[in-house]
N, C-alpha and C positions, 0 to 999 in steps of 0.2 A: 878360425878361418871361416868366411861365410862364403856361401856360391850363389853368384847374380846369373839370372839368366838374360843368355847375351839379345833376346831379344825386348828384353827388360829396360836393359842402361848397357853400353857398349863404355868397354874402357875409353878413359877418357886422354890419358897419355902413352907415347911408346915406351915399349919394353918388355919383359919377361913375364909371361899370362902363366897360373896353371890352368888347364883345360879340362873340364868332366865332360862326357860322351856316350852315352848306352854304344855297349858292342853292337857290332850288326850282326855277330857269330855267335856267341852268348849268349841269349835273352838270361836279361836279370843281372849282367855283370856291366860294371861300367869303366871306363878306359879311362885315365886322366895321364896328362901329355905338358910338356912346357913346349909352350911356343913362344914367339916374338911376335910383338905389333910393332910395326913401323908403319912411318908418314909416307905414300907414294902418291907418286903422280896418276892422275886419274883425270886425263880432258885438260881441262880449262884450272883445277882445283885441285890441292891437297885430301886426300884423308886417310883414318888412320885404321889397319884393317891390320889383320893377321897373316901371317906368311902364310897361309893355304888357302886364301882367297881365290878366286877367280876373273879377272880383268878380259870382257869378255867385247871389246874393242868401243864400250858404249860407256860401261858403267863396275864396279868394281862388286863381287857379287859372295856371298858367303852363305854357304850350304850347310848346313850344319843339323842333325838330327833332333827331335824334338827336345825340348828342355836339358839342352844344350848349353852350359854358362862356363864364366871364368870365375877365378876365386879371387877376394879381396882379402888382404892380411887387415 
C-alpha cells in the first residue's frame, strides 16, 4: 500500500479511502480511519470530496493536518 498526500493528487473516484492523520493528542502517533468520497453538489459543479469536508455556503473546504494522505492499493 502506498500513502499519497492528499495535497499531492486528491482521489480521483468515489469510494472507500484509508486515511493516515498525525494525532492532535499523541505526538508521534498517527490515526488511520476509512472514509467515503463521494460526488456532491457544490454551486454550479460536481466534486468529489470526503465525508468530513466542510461546505462553507461558497466552496467545498478540507482541513486536514499536515501531510495528511490516503492510501492507494
Amino acid at each position: 500500500m502506498e500513502w499519497i498526500n492528499y495535497s499531492d493528487r486528491k482521489p480521483e473516484s468515489a469510494g472507500m479511502y484509508l486515511w493516515r492523520m498525525k494525532s492532535r493528542v499523541v505526538e508521534g502517533v498517527f490515526v488511520i480511519a476509512r472514509k467515503k468520497f463521494r460526488l456532491r453538489g457544490a454551486g454550479y459543479h460536481n466534486v468529489l470530496s470526503p465525508e468530513f469536508d466542510h461546505w462553507d455556503g461558497y466552496s467545498v473546504n478540507v482541513i486536514l493536518p499536515a501531510n495528511s494522505g490516503h492510501a492507494i492499493k
